[in-house]
C-alpha positions, 0 to 999 in steps of 0.5 A, spaced: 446 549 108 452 549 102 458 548 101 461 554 104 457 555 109 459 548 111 466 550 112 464 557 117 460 552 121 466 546 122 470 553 125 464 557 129 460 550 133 458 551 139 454 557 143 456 564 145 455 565 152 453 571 152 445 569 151 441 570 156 435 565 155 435 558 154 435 556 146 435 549 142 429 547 146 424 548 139 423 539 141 420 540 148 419 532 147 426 531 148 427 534 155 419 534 158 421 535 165 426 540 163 422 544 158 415 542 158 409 539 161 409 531 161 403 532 164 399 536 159 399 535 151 398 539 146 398 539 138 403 542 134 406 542 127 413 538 127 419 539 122 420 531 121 425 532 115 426 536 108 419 535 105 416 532 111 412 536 116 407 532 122 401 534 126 404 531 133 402 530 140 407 533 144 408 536 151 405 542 152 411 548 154 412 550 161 416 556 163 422 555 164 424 562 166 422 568 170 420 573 165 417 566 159 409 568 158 406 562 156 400 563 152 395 559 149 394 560 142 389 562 138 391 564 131 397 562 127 398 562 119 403 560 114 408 564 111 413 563 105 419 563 110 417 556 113 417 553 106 425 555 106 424 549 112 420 545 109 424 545 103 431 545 107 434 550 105 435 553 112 441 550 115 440 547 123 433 544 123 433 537 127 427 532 127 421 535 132 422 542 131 416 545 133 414 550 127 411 556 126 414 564 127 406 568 127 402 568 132 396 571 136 394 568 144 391 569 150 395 569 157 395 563 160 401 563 165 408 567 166 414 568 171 415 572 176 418 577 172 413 579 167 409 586 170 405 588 164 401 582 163 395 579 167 392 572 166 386 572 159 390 578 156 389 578 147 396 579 145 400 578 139 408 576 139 414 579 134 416 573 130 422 575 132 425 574 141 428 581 142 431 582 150 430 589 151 435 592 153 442 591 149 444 596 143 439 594 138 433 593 142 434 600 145 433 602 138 427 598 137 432 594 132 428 588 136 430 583 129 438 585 131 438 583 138 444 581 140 443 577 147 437 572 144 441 567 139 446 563 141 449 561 135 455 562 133 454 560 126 450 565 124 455 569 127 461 567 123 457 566 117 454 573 116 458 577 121 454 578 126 448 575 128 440 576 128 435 575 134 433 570 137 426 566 132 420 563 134 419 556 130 424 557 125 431 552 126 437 552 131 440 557 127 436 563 130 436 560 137 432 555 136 425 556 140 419 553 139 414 556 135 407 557 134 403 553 130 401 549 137 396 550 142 401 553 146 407 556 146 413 559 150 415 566 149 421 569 152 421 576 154 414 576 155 414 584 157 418 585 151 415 581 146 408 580 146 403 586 144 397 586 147 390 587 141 385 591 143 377 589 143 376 592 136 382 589 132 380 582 132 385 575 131 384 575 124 387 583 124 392 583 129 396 576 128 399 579 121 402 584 126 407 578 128 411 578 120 407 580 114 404 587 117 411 589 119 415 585 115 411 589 108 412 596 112 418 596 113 421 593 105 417 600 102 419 605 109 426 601 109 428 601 101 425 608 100 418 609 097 416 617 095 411 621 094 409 620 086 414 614 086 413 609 082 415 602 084 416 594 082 415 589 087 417 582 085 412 577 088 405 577 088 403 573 095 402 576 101 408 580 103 409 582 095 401 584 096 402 587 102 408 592 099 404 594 094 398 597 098 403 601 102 407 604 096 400 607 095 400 608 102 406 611 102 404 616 095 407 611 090 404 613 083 404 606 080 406 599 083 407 594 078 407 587 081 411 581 077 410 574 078 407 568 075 400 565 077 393 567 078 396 571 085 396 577 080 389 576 078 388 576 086 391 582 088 388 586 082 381 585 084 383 587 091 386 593 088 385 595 081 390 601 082 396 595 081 399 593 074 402 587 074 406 583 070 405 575 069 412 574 066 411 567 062 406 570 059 411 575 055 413 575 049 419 572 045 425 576 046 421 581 052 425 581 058 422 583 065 427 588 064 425 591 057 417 590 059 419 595 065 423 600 061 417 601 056 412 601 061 416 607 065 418 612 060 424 608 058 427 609 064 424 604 069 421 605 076 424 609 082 423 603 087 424 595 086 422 590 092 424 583 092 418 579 096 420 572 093 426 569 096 432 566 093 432 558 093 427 559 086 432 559 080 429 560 073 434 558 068 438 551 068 445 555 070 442 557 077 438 550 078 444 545 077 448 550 082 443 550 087 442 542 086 450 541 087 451 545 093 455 551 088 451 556 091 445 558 097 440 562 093 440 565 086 442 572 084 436 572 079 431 576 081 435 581 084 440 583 078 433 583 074 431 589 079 438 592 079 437 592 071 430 594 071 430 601 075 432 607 074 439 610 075 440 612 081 435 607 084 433 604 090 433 596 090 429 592 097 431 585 099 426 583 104 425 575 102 430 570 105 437 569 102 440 565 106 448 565 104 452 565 098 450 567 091 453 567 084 453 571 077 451 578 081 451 583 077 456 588 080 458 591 074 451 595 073 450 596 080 456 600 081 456 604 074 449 605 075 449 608 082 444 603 084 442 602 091 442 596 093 438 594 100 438 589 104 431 589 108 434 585 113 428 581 118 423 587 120 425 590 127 417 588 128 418 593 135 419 598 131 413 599 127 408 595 130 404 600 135 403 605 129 401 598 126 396 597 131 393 604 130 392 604 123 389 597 123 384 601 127 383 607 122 381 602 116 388 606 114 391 598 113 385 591 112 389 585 113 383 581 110 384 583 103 389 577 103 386 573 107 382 567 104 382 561 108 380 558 115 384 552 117 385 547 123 391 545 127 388 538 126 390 540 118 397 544 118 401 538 115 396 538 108 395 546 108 403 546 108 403 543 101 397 546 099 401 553 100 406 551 097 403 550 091 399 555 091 392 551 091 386 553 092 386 560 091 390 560 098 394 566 099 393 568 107 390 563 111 388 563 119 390 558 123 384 557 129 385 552 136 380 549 141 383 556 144 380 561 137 374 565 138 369 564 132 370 567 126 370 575 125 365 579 121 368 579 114 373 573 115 373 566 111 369 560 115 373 554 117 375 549 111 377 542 113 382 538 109 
């Protein structure tokens, strides 16, 4: 990471004991007779240094312990979070890591300890590794569990820690993820959600993150009957957010970014105003232009879909470059001035660690209420989820425009980066994925 968190980790390394199933095993290649099958091989997507990710032939997991399910996947995606990866601004990644944290499977083995589940079950995992039974887990808060991430760092740098992650860094456990033909899901009777007949791979997989993670950002920030909302960022997660203010009552929702994403999400609801700022005029701010478009007040709701590793001005930049900050205070300090007072203000895209020139000042003197989404407690939503995908209620299609292979991930990584090819939401598909679904993008090979 930077400068300061480097400090907190020279004085947090090692584990905590009080974890209760094996981490930093995101290599399985590196301790095949320990943590995976010799024998047996599978593709997976690696993390082989910043910028640089592999299609590999490694070993295929194994359970390790007696309540792992191990699964054969049949669908995955790529989300904004793994370009933080890729980009390496997330501390702990080490060369190997398997990637991928959303994901969808069949039942193929499981230990002893695993009593819901049956061999051939369609089931979709949290992106996060809960226990089930700590503090949080008892809540359903699964992204806090207190017993599936050993590392200390995270520990010290925030005050607390998060549940373990599935192929994110050593820093959230380090457990292999699911951009693989197979994968190890620890706590299988806690973690893995099984997807009935009539909600395809296509629909279910997004129950992982985005279904929940966009839920939880206008549920967790506060959206109202006859709110109006600003959402920052028009990719998935943002697009997400946006239809569920709606759901929620929302009046209006206005999307702010900068590329053809925003012309995307209006044609699948004509309903969302938008907000291209580079096209804006000299002098105008994002701020003023939300002001002039709510009543010279702002909306009530602002949500930050982006992430913070994105400076706009050169100040940002060259302290990112240097190791000055972790994340840019940008976008939130355009929220915090753009609502209301007394408004309401979510961050559900990642920050990382440390910011500069955050404008407290008007967050205090305006009473806005600043929200920190944290990663969405997937356990908490999901079966309600599940329902209102069957209803019709929530269409994970609308942002789903490409089918891709295993065999491409490395080339699809940098395409979503660039956001080329109108590629907003892809699905992922193994030798294991069933045909394509009625309504859903045939296969494009890279």
């Amino acid at each position: 990471m930077m400068s300061q968190a480097a400090l907190l980790a020279e004085k947090a390394m090692g584990h905590d004991k009080n974890a209760i199933t094996a981490q930093d095993i995101t290599n399985p290649a590196l301790d095949p007779g320990k943590y995976g099958d010799p024998n047996v091989k599978m593709k997976a997507l690696c993390w082989m240094g910043k910028n640089t990710v592999q299609v590999l032939t490694v070993p295929k997991p194994k359970v390790v312990e007696d309540n792992d399910v191990i699964l054969k996947v049949t669908g995955s995606t790529v989300c904004g979070s793994d370009l933080h990866l890729l980009h390496g601004s997330i501390v702990e990644m080490q060369k190997g890591d398997i990637l991928g944290h959303e994901f969808c499977g069949i039942v193929d083995d499981m230990g002893p300890k695993v009593t819901n589940l049956q061999k051939g079950d369609r089931v979709v995992a949290s992106f996060q590794i809960a226990c089930g039974d700590c503090y949080y887990c008892k809540q359903k808060l699964s992204s806090m569990c207190e017993r599936t991430n050993a590392n200390t760092i995270e520990n010290g740098m925030y005050g607390g820690r998060t549940a373990g992650m599935f192929g994110y860094s050593h820093f959230t456990g380090g457990f292999a993820g699911g951009q693989a033909e197979y994968v190890r899901v620890p706590f299988g009777n806690v973690n893995l959600l099984k997807l009935p007949d009539d909600v395809p791979d296509e629909k279910g997989l997004y129950l992982s993150d985005v279904i929940s993670t966009s839920w939880n950002a206008v549920v967790d920030t506060g959206v109202f009957e006859g709110d109006v909302v600003a959402v920052w960022g028009a990719g998935p997660i943002g697009q997400m957010a946006a239809e569920f203010a709606f759901l929620r009552g929302a009046s209006r929702v206005i999307v702010i970014d900068c590329n053809w994403r925003l012309d995307f999400i209006k044609e699948k609801n004509p309903k969302i105003e938008t907000i291209n700022f580079k096209e804006l005029p000299s002098g105008t701010t994002v701020t003023s232009k939300l002001k002039e478009m709510v009543n010279n007040r702002g909306p009530d709701v602002a949500i930050e879909c982006v992430a913070g590793e994105y400076p706009k001005s050169w100040t940002h930049t060259i302290e990112l470059a240097m190791g000055l900050e972790n994340d840019t205070s940008e976008i939130v300090n355009e929220m915090i001035t753009s609502v209301r007072n007394f408004g309401r203000c979510g961050i559900t895209g990642v920050y990382a660690g440390f910011t500069n020139h955050f404008n407290i000042g008007a967050l205090m003197e305006r009473g806005i209420r600043l929200i920190g989404n944290g990663q969405a407690p997937v356990h908490r939503y999901w079966e309600d989820l599940l329902k209102k995908i069957q209803s019709g209620e929530i269409d994970p299609l609308k942002m789903l425009t490409h089918r891709v292979s295993i065999d491409d991930m490395d080339k699809v990584y940098y395409k979503f980066e660039k956001k080329e090819d109108g590629m907003q939401k892809v699905f992922v598909e193994t030798k294991f994925s069933f045909p394509p679904a009625p309504g859903t993008p045939q296969l494009t090979r890279y």
